[in-house]
C-alpha angles and dihedrals in degrees: 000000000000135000085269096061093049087047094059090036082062101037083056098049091042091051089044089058089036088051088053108044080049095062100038089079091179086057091069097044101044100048082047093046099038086062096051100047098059088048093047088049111027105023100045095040095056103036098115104033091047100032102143130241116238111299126161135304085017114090105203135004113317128207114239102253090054090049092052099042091085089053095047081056090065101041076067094055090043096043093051092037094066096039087060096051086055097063090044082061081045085057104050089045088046082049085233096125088065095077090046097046088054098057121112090254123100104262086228087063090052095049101047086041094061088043092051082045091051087040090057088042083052087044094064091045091060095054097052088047085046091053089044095057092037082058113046107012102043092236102162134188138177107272102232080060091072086057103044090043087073089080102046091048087051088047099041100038085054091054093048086039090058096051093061087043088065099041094051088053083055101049124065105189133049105231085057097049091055097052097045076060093077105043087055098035096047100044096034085061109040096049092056146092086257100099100009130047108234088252096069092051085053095058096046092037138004089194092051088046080066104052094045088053094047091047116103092213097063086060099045088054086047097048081051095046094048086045090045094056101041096239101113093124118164111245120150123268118254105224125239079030103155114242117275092025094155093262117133100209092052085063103053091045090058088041095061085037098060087039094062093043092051096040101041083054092043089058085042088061095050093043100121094212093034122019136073083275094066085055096052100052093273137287090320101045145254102323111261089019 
């Protein structure tokens, strides 16, 4: 096969999750209204109690709402990331994934091209989200922000992508699916850099500091922060830095580190003679159920 096939393999993958995200009309709503409500109501109401200390890249004191844009970013990507998966989980139950699964193309191919579809999808979200908040809520950037963020979406909505990827290879049923959501995206998120900078987890806790600086999503918020900013400047990594120590480049490095953990799992599991799947009757699911 040849670079034009895999082109229209993806092109079909990427208008398939296009078409369906089209037509889930609450989808859209709900991952641009989750956001802004928690920047109308949290934000807002603690912006003056909760404003955060310098802290890099900032330059200077931010006000609350700036500091937490970049986490509710994320909470985009995660939020679609997972949704995705589940209807990965809707497919093999509808027996679906099968015909995909079949197909001449590596199944890793196939895999990585339907999360880089469901990433593109997450990457128009977040500028909706991104106008809205321009708009009515004042939230400014510099405008050469709004261009280098592109990467860091593509890189971080792969890594919690791929998170959901690998979870959906795990879990058999959808109602199950549904409820293991919301033991990875709440905690994911709260113990995060996403509402509170490291050093205030530090002060109430040294064990949930850890946490915060192991979680990928904390790194992801941070890669998007630096990008978002427009102070993702190379400079070289200090070594025996701690994790989260306010250097750009630490944080995509764990980014691509944690991507290539979750999604090399993620094809294990789907792997047909090897993975969860060969256990469960194959892609499509255990014949007459």
């Amino acid at each position: 096969m040849t670079l034009v096939h895999y082109a229209r393999c993806f092109n079909g993958i990427f208008i398939r999750e296009v078409l369906r995200f089209v037509n889930q009309y609450g989808r859209f709503f709900a991952a641009l209204v989750r956001p802004l409500v928690w920047l109308f109501i949290f934000a807002a109401g603690f912006r003056y109690v909760l404003g955060v200390s310098k802290i890099p890249p900032y330059e200077t004191y931010v006000l609350y709402e700036v500091y937490i844009t970049p986490g509710l970013i994320g909470m985009i990507q995660l939020f679609n990331g997972m949704q995705s998966s589940l209807s990965m989980v809707y497919d093999r139950e509808m027996g679906s994934m099968r015909t995909l699964m079949v197909s001449p193309f590596p199944r890793w191919f196939l895999l990585t091209s339907k999360l880089l579809a469901a990433v593109l999808v997450s990457i128009l979200q977040v500028y909706a989200y991104l106008i809205v908040a321009s708009l009515f809520f004042n939230l400014k950037a510099p405008a050469y922000g709004y261009i280098a963020i592109i990467p860091a979406l593509i890189l971080t909505g792969m890594m919690l992508g791929s998170i959901g990827l690998l979870l959906s290879s795990l879990i058999r049923q959808l109602e199950n699916f549904a409820g293991v959501m919301n033991f990875v995206i709440f905690p994911a998120f709260f113990a995060s850099t996403a509402l509170n900078p490291l050093w205030r987890f530090r002060e109430s806790s040294v064990w949930l500091s850890y946490i915060c600086a192991w979680n990928p999503f904390s790194h992801a918020v941070e890669l998007i922060r630096f990008a978002f900013n427009g102070s993702f400047a190379p400079q070289p990594l200090r070594p025996l830095q701690p994790l989260l120590s306010g250097e750009p480049i630490q944080s995509l490095l764990v980014v691509l580190a944690y991507l290539f953990l979750f999604l090399a799992a993620a094809i294990y599991g789907y792997d047909p003679s090897r993975g969860i799947i060969a256990r469960r009757g194959g892609p499509g699911g255990p014949p007459g159920g």
